[in-house]
C-alpha positions in Angstrom: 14.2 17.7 -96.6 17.6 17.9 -95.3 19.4 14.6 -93.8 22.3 14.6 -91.4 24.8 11.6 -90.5 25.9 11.8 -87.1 28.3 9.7 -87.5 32.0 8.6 -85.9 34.1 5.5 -86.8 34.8 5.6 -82.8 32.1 4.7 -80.0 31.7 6.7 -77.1 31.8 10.0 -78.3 28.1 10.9 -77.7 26.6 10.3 -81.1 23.4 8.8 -79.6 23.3 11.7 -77.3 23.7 14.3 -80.4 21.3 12.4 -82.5 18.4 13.2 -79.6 19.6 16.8 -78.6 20.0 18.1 -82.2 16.5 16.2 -83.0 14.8 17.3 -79.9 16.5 20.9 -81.2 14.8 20.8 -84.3 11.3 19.9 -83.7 11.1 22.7 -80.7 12.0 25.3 -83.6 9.1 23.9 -85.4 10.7 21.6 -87.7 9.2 18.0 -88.5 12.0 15.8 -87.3 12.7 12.0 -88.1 15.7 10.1 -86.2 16.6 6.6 -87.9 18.7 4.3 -85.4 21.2 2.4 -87.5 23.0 1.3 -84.6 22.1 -2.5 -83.7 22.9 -1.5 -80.0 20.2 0.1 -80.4 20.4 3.2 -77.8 18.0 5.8 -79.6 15.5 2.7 -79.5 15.9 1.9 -76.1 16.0 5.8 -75.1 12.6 5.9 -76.5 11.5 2.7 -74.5 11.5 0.4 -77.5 12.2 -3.2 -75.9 14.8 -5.5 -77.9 12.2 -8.3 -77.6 10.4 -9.1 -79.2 11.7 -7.6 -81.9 10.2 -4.3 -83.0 9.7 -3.4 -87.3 11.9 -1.0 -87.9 15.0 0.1 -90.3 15.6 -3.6 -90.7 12.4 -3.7 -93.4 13.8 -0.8 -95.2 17.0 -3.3 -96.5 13.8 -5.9 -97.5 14.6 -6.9 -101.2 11.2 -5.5 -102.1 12.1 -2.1 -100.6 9.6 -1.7 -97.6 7.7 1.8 -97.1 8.8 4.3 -94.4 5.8 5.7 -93.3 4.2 2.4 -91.5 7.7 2.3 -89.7 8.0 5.6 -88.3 6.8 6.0 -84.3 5.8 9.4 -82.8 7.4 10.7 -79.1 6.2 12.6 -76.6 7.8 15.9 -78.3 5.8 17.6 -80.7 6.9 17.2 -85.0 9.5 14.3 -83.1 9.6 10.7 -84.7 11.5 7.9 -85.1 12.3 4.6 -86.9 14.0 1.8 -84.3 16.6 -0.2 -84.7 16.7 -3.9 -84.0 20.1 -6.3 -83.2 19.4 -8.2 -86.4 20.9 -4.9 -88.4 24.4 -6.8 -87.5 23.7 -9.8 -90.6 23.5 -6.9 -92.7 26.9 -7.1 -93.8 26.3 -10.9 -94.8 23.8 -10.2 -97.0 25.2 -7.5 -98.7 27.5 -10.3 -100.5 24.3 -12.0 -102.5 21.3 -9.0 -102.2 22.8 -6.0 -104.9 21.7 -2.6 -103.9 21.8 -2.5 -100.0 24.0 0.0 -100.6 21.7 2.7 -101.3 18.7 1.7 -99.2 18.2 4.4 -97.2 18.3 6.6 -100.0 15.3 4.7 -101.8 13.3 4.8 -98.1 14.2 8.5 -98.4 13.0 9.2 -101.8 9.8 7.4 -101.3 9.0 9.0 -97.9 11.1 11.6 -96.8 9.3 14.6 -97.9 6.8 14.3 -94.9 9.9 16.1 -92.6 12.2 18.6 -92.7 15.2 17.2 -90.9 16.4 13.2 -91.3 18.9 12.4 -88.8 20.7 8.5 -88.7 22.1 7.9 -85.6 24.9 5.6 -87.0 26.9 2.9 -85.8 30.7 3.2 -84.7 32.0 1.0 -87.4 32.4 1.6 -91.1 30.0 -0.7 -93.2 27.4 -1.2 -94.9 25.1 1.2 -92.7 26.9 3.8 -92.2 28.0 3.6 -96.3 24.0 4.1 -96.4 23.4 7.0 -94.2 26.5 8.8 -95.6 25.4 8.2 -99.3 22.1 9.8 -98.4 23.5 12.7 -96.0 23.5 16.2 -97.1 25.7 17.0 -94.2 28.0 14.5 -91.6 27.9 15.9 -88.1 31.1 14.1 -86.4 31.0 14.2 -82.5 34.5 13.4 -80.8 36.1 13.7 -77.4 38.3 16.3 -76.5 41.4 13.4 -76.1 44.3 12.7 -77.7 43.2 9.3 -78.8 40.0 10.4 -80.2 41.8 12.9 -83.0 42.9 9.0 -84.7 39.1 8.3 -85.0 38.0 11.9 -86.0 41.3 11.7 -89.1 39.8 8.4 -89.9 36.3 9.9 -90.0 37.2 12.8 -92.0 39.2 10.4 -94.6 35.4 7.8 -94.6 33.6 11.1 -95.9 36.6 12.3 -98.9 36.0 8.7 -99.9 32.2 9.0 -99.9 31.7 12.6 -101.4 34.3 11.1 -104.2 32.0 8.1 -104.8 28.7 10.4 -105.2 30.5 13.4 -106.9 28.2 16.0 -104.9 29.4 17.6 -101.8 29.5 16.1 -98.2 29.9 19.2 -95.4 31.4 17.9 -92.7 30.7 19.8 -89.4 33.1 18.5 -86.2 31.2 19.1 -82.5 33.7 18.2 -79.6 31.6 16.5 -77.0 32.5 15.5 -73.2 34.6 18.8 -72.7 36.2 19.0 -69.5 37.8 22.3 -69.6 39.5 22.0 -66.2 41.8 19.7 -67.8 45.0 21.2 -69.8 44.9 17.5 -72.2 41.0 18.6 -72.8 42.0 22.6 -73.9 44.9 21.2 -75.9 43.4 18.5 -77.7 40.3 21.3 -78.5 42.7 23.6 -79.4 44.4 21.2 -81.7 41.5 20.3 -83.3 40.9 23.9 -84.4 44.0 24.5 -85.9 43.8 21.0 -88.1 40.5 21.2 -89.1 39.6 24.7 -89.1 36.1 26.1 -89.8 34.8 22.3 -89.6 35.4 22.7 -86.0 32.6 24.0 -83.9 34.4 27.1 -81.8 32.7 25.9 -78.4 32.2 22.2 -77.3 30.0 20.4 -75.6 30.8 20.0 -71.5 31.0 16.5 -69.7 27.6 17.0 -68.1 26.1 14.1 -66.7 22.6 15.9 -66.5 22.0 14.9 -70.3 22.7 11.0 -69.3 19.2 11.2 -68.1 17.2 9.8 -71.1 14.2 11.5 -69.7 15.6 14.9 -70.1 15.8 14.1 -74.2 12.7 12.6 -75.0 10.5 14.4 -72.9 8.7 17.7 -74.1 10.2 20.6 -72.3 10.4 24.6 -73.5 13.7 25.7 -73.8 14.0 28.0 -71.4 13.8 24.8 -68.6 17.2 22.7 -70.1 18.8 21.8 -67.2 22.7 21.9 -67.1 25.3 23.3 -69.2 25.0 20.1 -71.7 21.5 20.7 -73.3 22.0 24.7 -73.0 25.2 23.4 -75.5 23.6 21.5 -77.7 20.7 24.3 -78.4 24.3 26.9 -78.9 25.5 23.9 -81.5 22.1 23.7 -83.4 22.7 27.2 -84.1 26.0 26.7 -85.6 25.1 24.1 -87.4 21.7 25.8 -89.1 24.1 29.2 -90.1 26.2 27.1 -91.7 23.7 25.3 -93.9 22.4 28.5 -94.6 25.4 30.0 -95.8 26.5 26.9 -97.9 23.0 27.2 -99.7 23.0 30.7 -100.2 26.7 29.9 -101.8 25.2 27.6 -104.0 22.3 29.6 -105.3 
């Protein structure tokens, strides 16, 4: 079982959107696939058709004192070796209770442990704040996947990221890889190819070469969740993602292989 964070301390970047197209990715290849929706907005959830009310089981149970099992939470999709665990809006009290319930900070590495082995792939969709979820899904990450804009402003949140996930590997004293994917490229623009460019240079081989394009084709939650071969993306955005995934699996490969 490997487990990915995609995770950014700034919203809007397209970290719901990466959480489906890498998942959808993976599954197609043949791997069995979880995606955990952390974020109380609960996009991934709602992507899927889950309905905010009433409220459905989900990741919520897994921060139960008594330490709920993953399995009974876990809903299939239409996509083949696809499943998921929703979110609900009540993952926002989290925070309060972390103050009187010890241990919520490794939660999702217990739910892991217990029931993770069924896939290959875990990937938390996380939410665009630093607390006590995203703490969780970065503690039990073997790899953060940061998606940020190609924008000047965006490089503040993607330092800050990068500075979260020192902290974090410091904490755990095992490595955290770190792998940046610029998302909502417009290369017409001379701020977009700077701001890429820049990135590069500060962040070197963390930095995915390519990026993803501002494609509003992959808005379309149906193209996402819906079975469909390859060959068939639509757009420039999925045909990215799939160019991405393959980054991203080389990568792992070659930091195992190091570590062997």
């Amino acid at each position: 079982m490997r487990v990915w964070a995609i995770a950014n301390q700034k919203g809007g970047v397209g970290k719901t959107t990466t959480t489906l197209a890498l998942g959808r990715g993976l599954a197609m290849r043949g791997f069995r696939v979880l995606l955990i929706d952390l974020d109380p907005h609960s996009s991934l959830s709602r992507a899927f058709g889950v309905p905010a009310d009433p409220p459905p089981s989900g990741v919520m149970e897994l921060f139960n004192p008594e330490g709920a099992e993953l399995a009974p939470l876990v809903r299939a999709t239409e996509i083949e070796n696809l499943s998921f665990v929703a979110a609900q809006t009540s993952l926002a009290t989290l925070e309060r209770r972390s103050a009187t319930q010890p241990g919520l900070g490794l939660a999702l590495s217990s739910a892991l442990a217990r029931g993770g082995q069924a896939y290959d792939y875990v990937l938390f969709d996380c939410p665009p704040t630093l607390g006590l979820l995203m703490v969780n899904a970065l503690a039990a990450a073997d790899r953060v996947i940061i998606p940020t804009q190609t924008e000047p402003l965006a490089m503040h949140g993607l330092t800050g990221m990068c500075r979260t996930t020192d902290m974090i590997e410091r904490s755990r004293q095992r490595p955290l890889p770190v792998s940046i994917l610029p998302t909502l490229h417009d290369k017409r623009t001379r701020t977009g190819n700077e701001t890429l460019r820049q990135m590069q240079e500060q962040h070197g081989a963390r930095v995915w070469e390519d990026a993803i394009p501002n494609d509003t084709r992959i808005c379309n939650v149906d193209v996402l969740t819906q079975s469909m071969p390859p060959a068939q993306y639509p757009g420039r955005g999925l045909s990215a993602y799939r160019r991405a995934l393959d980054w991203l699996l080389a990568s792992e490969r070659g930091e195992l292989e190091q570590a062997a």
